[in-house]
PDB file of N, CA, C and O in Angstrom:
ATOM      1  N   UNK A   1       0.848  -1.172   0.000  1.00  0.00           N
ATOM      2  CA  UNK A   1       0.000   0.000   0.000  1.00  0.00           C
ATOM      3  C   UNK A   1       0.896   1.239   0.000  1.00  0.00           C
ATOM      4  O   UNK A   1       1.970   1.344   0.594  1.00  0.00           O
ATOM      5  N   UNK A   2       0.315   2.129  -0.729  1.00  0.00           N
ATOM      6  CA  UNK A   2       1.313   3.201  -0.989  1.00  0.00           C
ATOM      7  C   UNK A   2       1.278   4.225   0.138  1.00  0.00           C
ATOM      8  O   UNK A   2       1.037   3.609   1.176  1.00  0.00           O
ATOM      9  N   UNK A   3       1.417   5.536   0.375  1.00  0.00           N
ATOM     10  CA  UNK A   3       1.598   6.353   1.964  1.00  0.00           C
ATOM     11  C   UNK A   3       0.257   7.197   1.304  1.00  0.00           C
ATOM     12  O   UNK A   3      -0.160   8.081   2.053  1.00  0.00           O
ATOM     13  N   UNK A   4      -0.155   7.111   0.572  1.00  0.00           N
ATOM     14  CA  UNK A   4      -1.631   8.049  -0.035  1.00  0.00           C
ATOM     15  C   UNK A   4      -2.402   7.343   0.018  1.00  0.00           C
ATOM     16  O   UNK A   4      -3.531   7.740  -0.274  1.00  0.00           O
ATOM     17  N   UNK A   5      -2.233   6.078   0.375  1.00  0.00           N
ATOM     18  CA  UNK A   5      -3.580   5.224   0.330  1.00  0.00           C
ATOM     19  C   UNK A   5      -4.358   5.575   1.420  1.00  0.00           C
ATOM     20  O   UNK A   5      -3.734   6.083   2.352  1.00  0.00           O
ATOM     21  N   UNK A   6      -5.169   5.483   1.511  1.00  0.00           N
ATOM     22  CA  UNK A   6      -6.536   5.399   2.636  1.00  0.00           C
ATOM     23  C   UNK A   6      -6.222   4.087   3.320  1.00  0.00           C
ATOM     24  O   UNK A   6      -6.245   3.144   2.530  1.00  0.00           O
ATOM     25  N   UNK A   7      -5.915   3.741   4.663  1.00  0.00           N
ATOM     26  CA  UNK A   7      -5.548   2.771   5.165  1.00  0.00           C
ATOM     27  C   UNK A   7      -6.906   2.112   5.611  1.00  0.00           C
ATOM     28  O   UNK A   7      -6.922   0.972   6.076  1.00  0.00           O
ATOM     29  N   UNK A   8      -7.787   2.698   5.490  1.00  0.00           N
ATOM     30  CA  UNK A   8      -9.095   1.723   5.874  1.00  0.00           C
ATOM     31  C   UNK A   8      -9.741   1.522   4.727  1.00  0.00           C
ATOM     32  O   UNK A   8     -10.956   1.326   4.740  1.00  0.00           O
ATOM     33  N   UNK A   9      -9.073   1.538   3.643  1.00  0.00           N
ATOM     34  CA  UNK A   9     -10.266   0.828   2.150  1.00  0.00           C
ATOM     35  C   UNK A   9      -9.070  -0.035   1.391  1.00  0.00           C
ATOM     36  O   UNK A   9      -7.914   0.226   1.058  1.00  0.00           O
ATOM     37  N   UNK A  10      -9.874  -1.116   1.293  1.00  0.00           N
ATOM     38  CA  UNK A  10      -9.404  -2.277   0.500  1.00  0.00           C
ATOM     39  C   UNK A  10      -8.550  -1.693  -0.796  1.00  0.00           C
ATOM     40  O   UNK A  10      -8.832  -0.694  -1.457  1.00  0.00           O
ATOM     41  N   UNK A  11      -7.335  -2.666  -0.992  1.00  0.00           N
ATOM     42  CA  UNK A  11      -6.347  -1.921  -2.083  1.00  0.00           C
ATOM     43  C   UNK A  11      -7.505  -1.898  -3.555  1.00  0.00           C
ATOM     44  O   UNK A  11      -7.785  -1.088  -4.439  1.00  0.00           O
ATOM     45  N   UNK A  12      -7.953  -3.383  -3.143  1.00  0.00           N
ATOM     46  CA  UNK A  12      -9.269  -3.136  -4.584  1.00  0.00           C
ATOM     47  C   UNK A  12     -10.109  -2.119  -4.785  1.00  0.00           C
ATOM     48  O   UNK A  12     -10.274  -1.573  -5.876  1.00  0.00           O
ATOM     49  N   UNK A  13     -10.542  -1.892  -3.989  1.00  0.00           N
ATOM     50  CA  UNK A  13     -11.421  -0.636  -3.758  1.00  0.00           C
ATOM     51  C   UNK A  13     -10.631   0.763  -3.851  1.00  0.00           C
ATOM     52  O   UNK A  13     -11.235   1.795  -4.143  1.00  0.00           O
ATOM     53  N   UNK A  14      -9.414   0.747  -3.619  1.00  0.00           N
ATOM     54  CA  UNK A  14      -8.863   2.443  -3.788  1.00  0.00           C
ATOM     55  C   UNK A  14      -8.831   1.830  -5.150  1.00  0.00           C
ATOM     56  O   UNK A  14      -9.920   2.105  -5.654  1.00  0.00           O
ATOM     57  N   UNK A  15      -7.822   0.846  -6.343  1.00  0.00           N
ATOM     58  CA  UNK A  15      -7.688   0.664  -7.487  1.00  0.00           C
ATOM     59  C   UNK A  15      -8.912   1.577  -8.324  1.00  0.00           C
ATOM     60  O   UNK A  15      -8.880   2.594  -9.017  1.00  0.00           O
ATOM     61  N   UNK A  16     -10.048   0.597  -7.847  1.00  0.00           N
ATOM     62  CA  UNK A  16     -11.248   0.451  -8.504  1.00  0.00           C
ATOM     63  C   UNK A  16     -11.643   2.414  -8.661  1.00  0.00           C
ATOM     64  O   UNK A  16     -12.009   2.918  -9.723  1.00  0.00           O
ATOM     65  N   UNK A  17     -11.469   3.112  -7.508  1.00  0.00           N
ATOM     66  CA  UNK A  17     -11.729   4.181  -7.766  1.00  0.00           C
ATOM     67  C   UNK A  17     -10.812   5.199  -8.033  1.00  0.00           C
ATOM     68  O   UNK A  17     -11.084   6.398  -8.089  1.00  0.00           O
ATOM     69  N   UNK A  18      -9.748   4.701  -8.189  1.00  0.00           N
ATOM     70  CA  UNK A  18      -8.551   5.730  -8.930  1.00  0.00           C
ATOM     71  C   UNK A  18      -8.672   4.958 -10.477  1.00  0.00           C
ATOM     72  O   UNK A  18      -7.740   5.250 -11.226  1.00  0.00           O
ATOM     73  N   UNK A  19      -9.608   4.097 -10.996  1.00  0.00           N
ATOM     74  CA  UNK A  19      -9.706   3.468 -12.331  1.00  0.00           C
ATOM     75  C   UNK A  19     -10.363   4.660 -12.610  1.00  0.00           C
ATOM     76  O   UNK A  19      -9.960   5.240 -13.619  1.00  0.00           O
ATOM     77  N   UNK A  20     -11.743   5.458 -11.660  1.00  0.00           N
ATOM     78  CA  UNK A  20     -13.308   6.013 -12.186  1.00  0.00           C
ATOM     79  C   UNK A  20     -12.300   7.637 -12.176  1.00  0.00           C
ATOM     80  O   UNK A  20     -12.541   8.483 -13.037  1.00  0.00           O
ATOM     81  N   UNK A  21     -11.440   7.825 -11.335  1.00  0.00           N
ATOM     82  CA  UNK A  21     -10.579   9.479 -11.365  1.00  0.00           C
ATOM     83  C   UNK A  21     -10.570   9.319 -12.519  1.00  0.00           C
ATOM     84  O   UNK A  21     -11.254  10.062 -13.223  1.00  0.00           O
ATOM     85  N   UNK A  22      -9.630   8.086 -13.200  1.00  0.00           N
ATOM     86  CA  UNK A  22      -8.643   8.168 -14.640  1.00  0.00           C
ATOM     87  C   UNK A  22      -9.761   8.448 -15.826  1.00  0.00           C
ATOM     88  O   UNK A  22      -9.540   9.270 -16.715  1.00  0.00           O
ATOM     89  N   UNK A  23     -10.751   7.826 -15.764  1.00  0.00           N
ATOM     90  CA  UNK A  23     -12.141   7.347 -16.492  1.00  0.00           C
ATOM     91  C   UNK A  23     -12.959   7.694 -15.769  1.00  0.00           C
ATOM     92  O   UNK A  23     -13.388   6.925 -14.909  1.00  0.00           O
ATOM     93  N   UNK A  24     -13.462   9.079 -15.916  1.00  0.00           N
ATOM     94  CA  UNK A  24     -14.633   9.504 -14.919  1.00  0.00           C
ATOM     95  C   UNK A  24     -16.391   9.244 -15.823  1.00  0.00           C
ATOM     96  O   UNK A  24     -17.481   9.041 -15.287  1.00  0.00           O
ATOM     97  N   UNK A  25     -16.086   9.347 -17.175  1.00  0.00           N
ATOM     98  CA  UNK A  25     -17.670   9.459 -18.292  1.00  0.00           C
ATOM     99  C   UNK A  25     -17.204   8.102 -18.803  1.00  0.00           C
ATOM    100  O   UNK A  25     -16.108   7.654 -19.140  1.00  0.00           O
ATOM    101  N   UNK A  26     -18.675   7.521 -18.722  1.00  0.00           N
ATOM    102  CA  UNK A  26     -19.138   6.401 -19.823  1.00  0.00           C
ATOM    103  C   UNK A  26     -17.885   6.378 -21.248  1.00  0.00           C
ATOM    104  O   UNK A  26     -17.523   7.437 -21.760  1.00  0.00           O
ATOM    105  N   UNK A  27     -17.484   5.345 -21.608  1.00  0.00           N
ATOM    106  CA  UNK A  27     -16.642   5.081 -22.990  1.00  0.00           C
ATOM    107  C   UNK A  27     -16.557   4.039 -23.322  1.00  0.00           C
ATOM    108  O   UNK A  27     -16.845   3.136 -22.536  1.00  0.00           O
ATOM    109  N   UNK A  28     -16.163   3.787 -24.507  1.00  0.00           N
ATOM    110  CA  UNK A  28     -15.354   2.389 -25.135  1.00  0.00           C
ATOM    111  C   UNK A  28     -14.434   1.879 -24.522  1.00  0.00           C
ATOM    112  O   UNK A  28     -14.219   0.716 -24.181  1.00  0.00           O
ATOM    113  N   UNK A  29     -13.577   3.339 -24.316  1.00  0.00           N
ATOM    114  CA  UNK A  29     -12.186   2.902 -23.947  1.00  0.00           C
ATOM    115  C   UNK A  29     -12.165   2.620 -22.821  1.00  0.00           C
ATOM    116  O   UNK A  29     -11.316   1.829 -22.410  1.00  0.00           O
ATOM    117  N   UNK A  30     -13.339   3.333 -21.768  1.00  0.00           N
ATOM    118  CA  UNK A  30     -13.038   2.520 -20.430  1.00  0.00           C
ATOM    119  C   UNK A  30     -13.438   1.019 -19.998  1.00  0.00           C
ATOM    120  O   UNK A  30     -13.016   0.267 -19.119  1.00  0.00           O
ATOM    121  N   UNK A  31     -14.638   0.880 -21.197  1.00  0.00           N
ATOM    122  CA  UNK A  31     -15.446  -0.444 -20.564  1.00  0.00           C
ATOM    123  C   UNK A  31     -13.692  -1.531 -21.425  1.00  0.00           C
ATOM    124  O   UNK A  31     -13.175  -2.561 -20.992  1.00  0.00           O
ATOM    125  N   UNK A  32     -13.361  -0.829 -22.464  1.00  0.00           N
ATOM    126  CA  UNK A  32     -11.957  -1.630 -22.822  1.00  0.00           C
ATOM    127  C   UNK A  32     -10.765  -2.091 -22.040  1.00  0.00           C
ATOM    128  O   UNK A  32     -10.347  -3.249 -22.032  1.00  0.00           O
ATOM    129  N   UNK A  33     -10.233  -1.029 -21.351  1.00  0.00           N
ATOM    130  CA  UNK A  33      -9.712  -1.331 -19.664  1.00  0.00           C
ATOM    131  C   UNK A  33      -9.621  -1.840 -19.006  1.00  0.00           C
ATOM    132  O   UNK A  33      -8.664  -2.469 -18.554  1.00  0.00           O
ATOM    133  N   UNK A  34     -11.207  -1.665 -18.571  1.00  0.00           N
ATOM    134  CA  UNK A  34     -11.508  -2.589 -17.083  1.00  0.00           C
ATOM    135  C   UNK A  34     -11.051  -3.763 -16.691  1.00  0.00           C
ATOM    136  O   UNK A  34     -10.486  -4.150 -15.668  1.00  0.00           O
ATOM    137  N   UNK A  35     -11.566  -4.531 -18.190  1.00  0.00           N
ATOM    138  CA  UNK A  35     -11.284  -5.808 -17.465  1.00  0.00           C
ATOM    139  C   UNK A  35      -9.421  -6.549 -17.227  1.00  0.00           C
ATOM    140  O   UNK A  35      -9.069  -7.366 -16.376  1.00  0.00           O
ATOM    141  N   UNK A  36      -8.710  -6.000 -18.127  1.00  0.00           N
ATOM    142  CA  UNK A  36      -7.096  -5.991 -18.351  1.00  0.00           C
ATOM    143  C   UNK A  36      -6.900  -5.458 -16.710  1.00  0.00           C
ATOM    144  O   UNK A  36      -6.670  -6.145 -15.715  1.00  0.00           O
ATOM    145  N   UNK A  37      -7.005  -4.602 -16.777  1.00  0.00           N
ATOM    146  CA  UNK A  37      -6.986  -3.565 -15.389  1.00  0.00           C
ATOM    147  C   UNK A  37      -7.288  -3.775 -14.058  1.00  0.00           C
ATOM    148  O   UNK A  37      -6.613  -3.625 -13.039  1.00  0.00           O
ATOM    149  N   UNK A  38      -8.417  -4.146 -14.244  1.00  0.00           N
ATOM    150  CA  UNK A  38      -9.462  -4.415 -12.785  1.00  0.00           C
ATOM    151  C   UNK A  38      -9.718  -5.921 -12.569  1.00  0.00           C
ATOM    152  O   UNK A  38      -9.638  -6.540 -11.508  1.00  0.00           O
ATOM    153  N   UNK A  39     -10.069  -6.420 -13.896  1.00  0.00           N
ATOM    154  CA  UNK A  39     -10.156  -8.157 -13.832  1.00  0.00           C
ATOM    155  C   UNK A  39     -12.358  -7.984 -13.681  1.00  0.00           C
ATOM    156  O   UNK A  39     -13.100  -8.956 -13.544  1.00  0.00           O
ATOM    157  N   UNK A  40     -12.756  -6.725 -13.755  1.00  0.00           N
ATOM    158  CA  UNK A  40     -14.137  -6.699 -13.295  1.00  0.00           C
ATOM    159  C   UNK A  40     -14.865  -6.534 -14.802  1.00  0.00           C
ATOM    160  O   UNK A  40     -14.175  -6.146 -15.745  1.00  0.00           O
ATOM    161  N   UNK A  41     -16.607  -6.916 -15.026  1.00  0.00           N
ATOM    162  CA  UNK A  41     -17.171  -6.416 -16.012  1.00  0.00           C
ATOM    163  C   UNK A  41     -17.813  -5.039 -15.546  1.00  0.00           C
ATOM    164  O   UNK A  41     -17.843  -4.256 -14.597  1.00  0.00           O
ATOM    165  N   UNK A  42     -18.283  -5.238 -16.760  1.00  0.00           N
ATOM    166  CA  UNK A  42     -19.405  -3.289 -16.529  1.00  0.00           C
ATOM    167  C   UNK A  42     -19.785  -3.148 -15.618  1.00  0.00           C
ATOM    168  O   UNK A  42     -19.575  -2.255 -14.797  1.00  0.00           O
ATOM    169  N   UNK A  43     -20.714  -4.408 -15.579  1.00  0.00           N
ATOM    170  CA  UNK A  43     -21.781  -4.464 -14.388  1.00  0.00           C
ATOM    171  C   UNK A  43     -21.588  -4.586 -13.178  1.00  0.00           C
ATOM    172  O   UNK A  43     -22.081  -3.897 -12.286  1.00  0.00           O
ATOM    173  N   UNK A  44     -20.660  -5.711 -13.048  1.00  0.00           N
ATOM    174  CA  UNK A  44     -19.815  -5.513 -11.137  1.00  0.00           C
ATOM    175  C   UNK A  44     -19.327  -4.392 -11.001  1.00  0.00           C
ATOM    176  O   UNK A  44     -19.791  -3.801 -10.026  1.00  0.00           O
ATOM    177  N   UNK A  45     -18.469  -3.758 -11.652  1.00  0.00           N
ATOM    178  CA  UNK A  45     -17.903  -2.662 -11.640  1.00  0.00           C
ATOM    179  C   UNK A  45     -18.667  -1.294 -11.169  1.00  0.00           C
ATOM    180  O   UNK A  45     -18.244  -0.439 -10.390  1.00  0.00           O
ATOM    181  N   UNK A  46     -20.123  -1.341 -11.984  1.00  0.00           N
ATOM    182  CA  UNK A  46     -20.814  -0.459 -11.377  1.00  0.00           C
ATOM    183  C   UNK A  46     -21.422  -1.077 -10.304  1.00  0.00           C
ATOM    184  O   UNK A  46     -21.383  -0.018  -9.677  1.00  0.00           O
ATOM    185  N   UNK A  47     -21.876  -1.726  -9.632  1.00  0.00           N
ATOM    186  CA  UNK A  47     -22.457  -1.915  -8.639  1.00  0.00           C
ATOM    187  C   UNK A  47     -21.383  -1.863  -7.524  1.00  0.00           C
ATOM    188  O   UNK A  47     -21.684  -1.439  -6.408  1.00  0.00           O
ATOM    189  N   UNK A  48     -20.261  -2.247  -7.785  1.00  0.00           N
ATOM    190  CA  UNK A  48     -19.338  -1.947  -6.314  1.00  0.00           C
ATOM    191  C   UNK A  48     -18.937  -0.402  -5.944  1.00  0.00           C
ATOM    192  O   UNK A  48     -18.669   0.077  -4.842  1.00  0.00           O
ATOM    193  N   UNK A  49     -19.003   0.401  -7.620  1.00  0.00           N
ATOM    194  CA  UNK A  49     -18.942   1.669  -7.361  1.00  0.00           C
ATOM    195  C   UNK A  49     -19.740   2.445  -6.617  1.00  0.00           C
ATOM    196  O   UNK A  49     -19.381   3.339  -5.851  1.00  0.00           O
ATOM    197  N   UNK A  50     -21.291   1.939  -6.956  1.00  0.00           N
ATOM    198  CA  UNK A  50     -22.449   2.483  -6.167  1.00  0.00           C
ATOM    199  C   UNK A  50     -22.431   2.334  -4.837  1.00  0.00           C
ATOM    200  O   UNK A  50     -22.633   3.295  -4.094  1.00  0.00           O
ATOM    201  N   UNK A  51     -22.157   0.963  -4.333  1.00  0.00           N
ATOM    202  CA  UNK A  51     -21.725   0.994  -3.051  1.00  0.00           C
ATOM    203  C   UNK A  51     -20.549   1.562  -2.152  1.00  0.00           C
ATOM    204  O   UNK A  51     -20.445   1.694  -0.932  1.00  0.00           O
ATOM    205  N   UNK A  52     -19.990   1.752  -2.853  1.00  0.00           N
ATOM    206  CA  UNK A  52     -18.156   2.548  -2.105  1.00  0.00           C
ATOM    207  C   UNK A  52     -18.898   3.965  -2.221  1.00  0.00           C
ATOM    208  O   UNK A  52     -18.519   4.722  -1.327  1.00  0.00           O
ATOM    209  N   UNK A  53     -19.600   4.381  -2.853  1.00  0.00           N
ATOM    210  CA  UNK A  53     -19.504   5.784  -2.920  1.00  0.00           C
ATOM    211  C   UNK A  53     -20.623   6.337  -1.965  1.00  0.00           C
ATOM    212  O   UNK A  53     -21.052   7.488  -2.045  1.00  0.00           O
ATOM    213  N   UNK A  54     -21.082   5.342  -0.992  1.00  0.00           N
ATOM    214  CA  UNK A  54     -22.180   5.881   0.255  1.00  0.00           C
ATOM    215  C   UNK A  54     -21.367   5.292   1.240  1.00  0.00           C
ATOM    216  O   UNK A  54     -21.967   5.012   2.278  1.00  0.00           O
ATOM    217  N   UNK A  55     -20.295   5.054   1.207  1.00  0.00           N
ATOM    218  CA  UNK A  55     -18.777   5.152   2.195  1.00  0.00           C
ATOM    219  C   UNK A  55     -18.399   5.820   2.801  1.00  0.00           C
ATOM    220  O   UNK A  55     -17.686   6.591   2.160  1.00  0.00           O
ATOM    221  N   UNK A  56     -18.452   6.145   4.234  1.00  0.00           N
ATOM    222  CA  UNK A  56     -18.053   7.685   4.498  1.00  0.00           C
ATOM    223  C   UNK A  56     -16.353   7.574   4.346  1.00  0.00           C
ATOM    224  O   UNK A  56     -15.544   8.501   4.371  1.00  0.00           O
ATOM    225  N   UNK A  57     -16.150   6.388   4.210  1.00  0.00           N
ATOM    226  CA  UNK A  57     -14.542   6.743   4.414  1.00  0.00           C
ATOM    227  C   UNK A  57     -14.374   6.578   3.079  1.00  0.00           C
ATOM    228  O   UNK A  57     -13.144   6.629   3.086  1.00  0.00           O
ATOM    229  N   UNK A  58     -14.640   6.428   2.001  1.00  0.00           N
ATOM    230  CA  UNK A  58     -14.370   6.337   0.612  1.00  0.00           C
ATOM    231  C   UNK A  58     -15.006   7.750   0.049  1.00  0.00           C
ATOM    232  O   UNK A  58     -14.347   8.297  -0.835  1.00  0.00           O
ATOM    233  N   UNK A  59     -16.043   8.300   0.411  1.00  0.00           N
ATOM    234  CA  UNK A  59     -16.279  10.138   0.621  1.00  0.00           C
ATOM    235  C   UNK A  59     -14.876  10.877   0.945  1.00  0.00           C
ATOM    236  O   UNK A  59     -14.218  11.643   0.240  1.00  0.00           O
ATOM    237  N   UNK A  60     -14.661  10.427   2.146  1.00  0.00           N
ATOM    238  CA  UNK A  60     -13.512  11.098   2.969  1.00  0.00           C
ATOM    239  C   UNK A  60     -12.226  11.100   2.093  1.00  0.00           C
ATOM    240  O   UNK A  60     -11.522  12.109   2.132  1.00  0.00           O
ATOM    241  N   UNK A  61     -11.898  10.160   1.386  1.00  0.00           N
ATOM    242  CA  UNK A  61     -10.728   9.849   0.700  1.00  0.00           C
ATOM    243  C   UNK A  61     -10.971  10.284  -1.091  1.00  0.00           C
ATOM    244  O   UNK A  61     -10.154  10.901  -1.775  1.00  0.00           O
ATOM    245  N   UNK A  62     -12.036   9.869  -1.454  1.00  0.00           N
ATOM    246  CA  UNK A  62     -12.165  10.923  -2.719  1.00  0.00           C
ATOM    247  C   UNK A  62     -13.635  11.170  -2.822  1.00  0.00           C
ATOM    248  O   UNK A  62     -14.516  10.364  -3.120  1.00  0.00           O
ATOM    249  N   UNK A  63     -13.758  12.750  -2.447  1.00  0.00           N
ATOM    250  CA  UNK A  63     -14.909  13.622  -2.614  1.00  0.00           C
ATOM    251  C   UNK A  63     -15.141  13.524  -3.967  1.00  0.00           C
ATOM    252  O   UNK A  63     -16.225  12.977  -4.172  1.00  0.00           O
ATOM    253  N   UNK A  64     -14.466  13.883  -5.134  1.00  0.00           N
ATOM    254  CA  UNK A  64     -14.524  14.451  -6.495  1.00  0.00           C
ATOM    255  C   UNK A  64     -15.015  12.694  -6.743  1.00  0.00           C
ATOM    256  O   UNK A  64     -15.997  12.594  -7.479  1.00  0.00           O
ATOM    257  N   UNK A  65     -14.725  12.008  -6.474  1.00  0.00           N
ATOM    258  CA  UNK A  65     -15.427  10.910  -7.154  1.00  0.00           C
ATOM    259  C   UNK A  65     -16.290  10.602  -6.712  1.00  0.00           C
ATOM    260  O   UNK A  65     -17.149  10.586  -7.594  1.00  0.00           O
ATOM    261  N   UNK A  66     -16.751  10.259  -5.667  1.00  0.00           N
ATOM    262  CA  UNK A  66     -18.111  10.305  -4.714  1.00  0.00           C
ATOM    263  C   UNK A  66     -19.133  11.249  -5.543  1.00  0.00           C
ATOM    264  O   UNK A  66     -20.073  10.894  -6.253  1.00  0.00           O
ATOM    265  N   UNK A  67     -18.579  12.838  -5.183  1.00  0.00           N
ATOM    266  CA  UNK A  67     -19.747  13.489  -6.087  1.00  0.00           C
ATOM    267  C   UNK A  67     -20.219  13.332  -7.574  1.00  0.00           C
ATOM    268  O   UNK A  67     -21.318  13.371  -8.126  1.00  0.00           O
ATOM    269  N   UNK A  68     -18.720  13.107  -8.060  1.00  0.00           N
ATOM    270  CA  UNK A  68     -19.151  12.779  -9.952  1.00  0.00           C
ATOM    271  C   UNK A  68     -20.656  11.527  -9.791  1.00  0.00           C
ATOM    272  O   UNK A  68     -21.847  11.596 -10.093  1.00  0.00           O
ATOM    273  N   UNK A  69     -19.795  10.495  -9.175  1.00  0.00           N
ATOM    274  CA  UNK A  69     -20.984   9.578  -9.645  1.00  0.00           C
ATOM    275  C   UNK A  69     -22.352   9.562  -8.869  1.00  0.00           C
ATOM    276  O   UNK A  69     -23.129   8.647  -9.142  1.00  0.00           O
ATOM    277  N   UNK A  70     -22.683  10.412  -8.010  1.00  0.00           N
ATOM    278  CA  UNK A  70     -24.008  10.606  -7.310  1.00  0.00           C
ATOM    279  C   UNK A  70     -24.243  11.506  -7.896  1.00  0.00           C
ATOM    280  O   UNK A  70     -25.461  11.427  -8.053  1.00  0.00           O
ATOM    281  N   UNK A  71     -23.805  12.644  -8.511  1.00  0.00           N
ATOM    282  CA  UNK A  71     -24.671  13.483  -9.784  1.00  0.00           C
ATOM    283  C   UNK A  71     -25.120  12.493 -10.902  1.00  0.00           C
ATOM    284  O   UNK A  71     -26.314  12.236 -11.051  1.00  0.00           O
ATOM    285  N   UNK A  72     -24.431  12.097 -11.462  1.00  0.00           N
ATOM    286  CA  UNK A  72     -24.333  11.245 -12.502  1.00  0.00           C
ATOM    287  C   UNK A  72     -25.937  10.074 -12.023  1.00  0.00           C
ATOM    288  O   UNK A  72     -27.023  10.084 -12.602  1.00  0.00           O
ATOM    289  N   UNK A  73     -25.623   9.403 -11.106  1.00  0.00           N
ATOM    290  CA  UNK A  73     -26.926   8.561 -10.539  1.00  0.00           C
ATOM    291  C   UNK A  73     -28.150   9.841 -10.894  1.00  0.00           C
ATOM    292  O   UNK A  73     -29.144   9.819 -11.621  1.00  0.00           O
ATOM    293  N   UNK A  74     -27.528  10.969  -9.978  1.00  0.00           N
ATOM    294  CA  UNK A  74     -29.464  11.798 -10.234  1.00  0.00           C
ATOM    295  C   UNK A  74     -29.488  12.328 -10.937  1.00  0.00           C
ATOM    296  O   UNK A  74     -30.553  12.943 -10.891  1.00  0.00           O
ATOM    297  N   UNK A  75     -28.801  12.664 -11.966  1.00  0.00           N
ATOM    298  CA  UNK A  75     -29.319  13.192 -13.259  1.00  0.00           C
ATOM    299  C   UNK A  75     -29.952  12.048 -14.122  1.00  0.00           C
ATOM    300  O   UNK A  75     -30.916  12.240 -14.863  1.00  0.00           O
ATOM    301  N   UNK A  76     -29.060  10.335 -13.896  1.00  0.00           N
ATOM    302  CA  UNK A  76     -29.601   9.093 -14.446  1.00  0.00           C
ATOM    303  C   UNK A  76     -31.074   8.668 -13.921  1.00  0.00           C
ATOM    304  O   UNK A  76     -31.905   8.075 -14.609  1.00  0.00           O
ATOM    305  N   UNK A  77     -31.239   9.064 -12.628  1.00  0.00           N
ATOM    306  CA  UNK A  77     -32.775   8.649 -11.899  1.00  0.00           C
ATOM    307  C   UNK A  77     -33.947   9.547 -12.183  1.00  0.00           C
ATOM    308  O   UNK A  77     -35.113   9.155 -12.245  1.00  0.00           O
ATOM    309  N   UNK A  78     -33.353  11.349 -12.425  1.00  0.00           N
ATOM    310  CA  UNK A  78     -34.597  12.005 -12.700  1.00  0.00           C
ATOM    311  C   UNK A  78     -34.796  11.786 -14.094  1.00  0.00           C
ATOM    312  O   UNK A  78     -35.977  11.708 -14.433  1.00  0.00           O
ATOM    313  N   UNK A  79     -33.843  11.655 -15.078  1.00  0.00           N
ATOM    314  CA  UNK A  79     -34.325  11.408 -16.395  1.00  0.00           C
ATOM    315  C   UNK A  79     -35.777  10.144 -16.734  1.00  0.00           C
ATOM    316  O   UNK A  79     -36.850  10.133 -17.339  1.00  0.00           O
ATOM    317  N   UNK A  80     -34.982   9.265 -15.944  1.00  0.00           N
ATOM    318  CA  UNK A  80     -35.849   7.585 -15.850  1.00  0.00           C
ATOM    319  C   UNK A  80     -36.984   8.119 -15.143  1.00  0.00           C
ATOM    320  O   UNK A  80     -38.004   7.541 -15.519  1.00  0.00           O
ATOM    321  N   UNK A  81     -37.232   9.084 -14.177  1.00  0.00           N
ATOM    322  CA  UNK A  81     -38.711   9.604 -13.586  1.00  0.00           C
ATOM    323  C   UNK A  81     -39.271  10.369 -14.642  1.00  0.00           C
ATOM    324  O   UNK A  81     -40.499  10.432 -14.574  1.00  0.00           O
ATOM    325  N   UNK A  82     -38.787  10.934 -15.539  1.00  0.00           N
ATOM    326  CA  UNK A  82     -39.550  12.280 -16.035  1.00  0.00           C
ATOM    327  C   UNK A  82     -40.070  11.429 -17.387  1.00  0.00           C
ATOM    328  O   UNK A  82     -40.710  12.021 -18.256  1.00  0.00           O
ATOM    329  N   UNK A  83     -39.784  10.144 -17.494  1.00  0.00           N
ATOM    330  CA  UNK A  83     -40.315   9.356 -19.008  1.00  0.00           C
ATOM    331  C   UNK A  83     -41.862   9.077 -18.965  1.00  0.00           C
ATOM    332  O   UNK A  83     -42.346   8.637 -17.922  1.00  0.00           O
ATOM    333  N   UNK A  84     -42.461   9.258 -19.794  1.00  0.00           N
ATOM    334  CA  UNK A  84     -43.559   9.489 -19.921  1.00  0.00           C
ATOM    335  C   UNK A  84     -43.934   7.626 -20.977  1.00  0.00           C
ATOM    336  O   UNK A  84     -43.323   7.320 -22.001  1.00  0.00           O
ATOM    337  N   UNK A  85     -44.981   6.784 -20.344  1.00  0.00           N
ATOM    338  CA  UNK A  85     -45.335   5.812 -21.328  1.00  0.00           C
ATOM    339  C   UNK A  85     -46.645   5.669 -21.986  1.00  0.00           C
ATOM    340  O   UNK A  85     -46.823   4.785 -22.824  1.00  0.00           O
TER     341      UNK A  85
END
């Protein structure tokens, strides 16, 4: 573990969210990555993100990513509310 790491979050878990710093928006090139990188698909990938990021100690250790992807969720949740069928 490096001296910047967050000593209370799993080395996977800092990886995983210094992957979303590097690759913060939806891409090719990131879903291309991941798995070389992380060893994870899309889908795990987002779901462990969703969960680390209501972390207070994964808040505490990166704000800027915490907030990207909880905007990102409510701009994704009010769109999916405002659809009309």
């Amino acid at each position: 573990m490096k001296k910047d790491d967050p000593p209370s979050l799993a080395e996977a878990d800092v990886a995983l969210l210094r992957f979303e710093q590097k690759w913060p928006s939806p891409s090719w090139a990131k879903s291309t990555r991941m798995r070389p990188e992380l060893g994870l698909t899309m889908a795990r990938y987002q779901q462990l993100l969703r969960h680390l990021v209501t972390d207070p100690r994964t808040v505490e250790a990166f704000p800027d990513v915490c907030a990207s992807v909880l905007r990102r969720r409510a701009r994704d949740e009010a769109r999916r509310a405002s659809r009309s069928f």
